[in-house]
N, C-alpha and C positions, 0 to 999 in steps of 0.2 A: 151385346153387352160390353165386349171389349171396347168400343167405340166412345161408349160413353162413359165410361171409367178413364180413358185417356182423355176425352176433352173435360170433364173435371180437375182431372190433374190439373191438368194445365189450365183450366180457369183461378183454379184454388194459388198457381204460381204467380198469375199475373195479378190476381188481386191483392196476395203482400207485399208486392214491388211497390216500395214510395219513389216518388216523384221528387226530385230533386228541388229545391226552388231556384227559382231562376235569381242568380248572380248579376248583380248591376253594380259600376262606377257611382260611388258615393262621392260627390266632391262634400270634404267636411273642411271647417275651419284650418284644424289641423295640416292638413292635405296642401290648404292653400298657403299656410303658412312656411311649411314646409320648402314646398318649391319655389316660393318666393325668397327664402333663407338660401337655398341652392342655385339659384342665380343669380344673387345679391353676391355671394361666396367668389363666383364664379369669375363675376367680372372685377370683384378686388385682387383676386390673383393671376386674370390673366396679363400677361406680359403687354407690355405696351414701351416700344424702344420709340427712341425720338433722336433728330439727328438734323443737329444746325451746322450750318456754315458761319464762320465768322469774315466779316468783309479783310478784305487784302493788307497785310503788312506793310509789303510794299505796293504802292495806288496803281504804280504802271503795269506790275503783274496780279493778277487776278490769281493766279496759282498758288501766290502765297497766302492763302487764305488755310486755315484751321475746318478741321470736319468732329466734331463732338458729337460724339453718341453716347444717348444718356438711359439707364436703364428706369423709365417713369412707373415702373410697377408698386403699389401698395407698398406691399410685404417680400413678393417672391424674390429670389436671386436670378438672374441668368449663366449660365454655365457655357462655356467653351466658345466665347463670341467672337469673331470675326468679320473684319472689316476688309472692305472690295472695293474701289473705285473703278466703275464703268465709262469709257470713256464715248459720247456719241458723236461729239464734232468738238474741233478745236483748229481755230483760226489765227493765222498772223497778219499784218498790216502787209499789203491795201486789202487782203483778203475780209470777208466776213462772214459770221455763220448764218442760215439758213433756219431763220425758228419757225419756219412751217416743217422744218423736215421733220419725220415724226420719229423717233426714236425706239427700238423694243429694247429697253434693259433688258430684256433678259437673254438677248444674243448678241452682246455688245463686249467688245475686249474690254475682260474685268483685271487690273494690279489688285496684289496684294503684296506685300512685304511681310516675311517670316517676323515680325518683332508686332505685328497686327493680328497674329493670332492665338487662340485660346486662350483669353482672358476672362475672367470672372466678374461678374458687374454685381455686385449686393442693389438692394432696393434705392434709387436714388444717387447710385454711382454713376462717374460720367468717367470717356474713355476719348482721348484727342489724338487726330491724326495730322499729316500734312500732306498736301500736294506735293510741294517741295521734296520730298520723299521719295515720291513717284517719277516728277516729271520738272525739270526745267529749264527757265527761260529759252527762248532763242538767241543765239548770240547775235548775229546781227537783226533783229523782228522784235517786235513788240506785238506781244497776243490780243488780236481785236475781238475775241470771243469763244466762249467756250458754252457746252451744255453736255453735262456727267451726271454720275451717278454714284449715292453712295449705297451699297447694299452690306447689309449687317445679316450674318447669318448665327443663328444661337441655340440656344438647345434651354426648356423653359426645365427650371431645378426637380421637376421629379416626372418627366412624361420626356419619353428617350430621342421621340423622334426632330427630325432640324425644322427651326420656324427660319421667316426672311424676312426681313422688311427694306424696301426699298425707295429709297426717295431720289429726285431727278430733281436739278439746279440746272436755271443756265444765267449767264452772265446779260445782264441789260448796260449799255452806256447811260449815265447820269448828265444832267444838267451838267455840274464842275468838269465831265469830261471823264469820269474816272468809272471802273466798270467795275458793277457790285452784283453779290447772286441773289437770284431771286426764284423760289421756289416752282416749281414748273409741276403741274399735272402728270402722272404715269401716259402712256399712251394706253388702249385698248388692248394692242399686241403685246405688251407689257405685264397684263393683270392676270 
């Protein structure tokens, strides 16, 4: 008799136990609006720097060119920006550079100049540097070629950790003779 007093028990338990229903991912309107609003958001404030070269002051040096870095973001600021010129090859007359040679910016001797750093970009501020700054002429040479780097390092106005962006120029001869930059691909060992 104790036997069966204990499996009723225990029948009588497991028959008031409900059953949960089973939980499912509802995609609603909602949902999709949603997450389409949060990366819609996402990509107006993420930072986006951009960084031209201006062709040479003076035509027979290519160094005297201008480096602008401009902050293309929507809305956001960038905070505590700095600027690096990497250097990968740099040639003088009869010499020339090597544009097979492939370059890794990111183990390349980078200048910077203390007056290049921690600057604040608001949305659509632009920020100018120079070669000239860094590095110039030869006194008896005329520079038959160059290929650098400008690397901008920043920090995006409310996420602490450091963004990079890096772009790589190297210098082409022109028709007139006169050497202009022209944007160059990262390398692979670069990205």
């Amino acid at each position: 008799m104790g036997k069966k007093h204990k499996d009723k028990k225990h029948s009588d338990r497991v028959s008031n136990l409900k059953i949960a229903p089973k939980r499912t991912l509802r995609v609603t309107p909602t949902s999709v609006i949603t997450l389409v609003g949060f990366l819609v958001a996402l990509l107006i404030f993420w930072p986006r720097v951009t960084v031209e070269f201006t062709d040479p002051v003076d035509p027979a040096n290519p160094l005297s060119s201008k480096v602008t870095i401009t902050n293309a973001t929507f809305i956001a600021p960038l905070e505590s920006v700095t600027v690096a010129l990497g250097l990968c090859q740099l040639a003088t007359d009869p010499l020339e550079i090597d544009p097979h040679l492939p370059c890794n910016t990111s183990k390349v001797a980078s200048f910077v100049q203390p007056s290049w750093t921690h600057h604040y970009l608001a949305a659509d501020e632009a920020y100018g540097i120079s070669f000239g700054d860094i590095f110039a002429p030869p006194p008896n040479g005329r520079i038959s070629g160059a290929d650098v780097s400008a690397i901008v390092i920043y920090h995006w106005w409310f996420i602490p950790f450091e963004c990079r962006t890096t772009r790589r120029f190297v210098t082409r001869k022109q028709e007139d003779g006169k050497l202009h930059w022209f944007p160059q691909p990262l390398d692979e060992s670069s990205r």
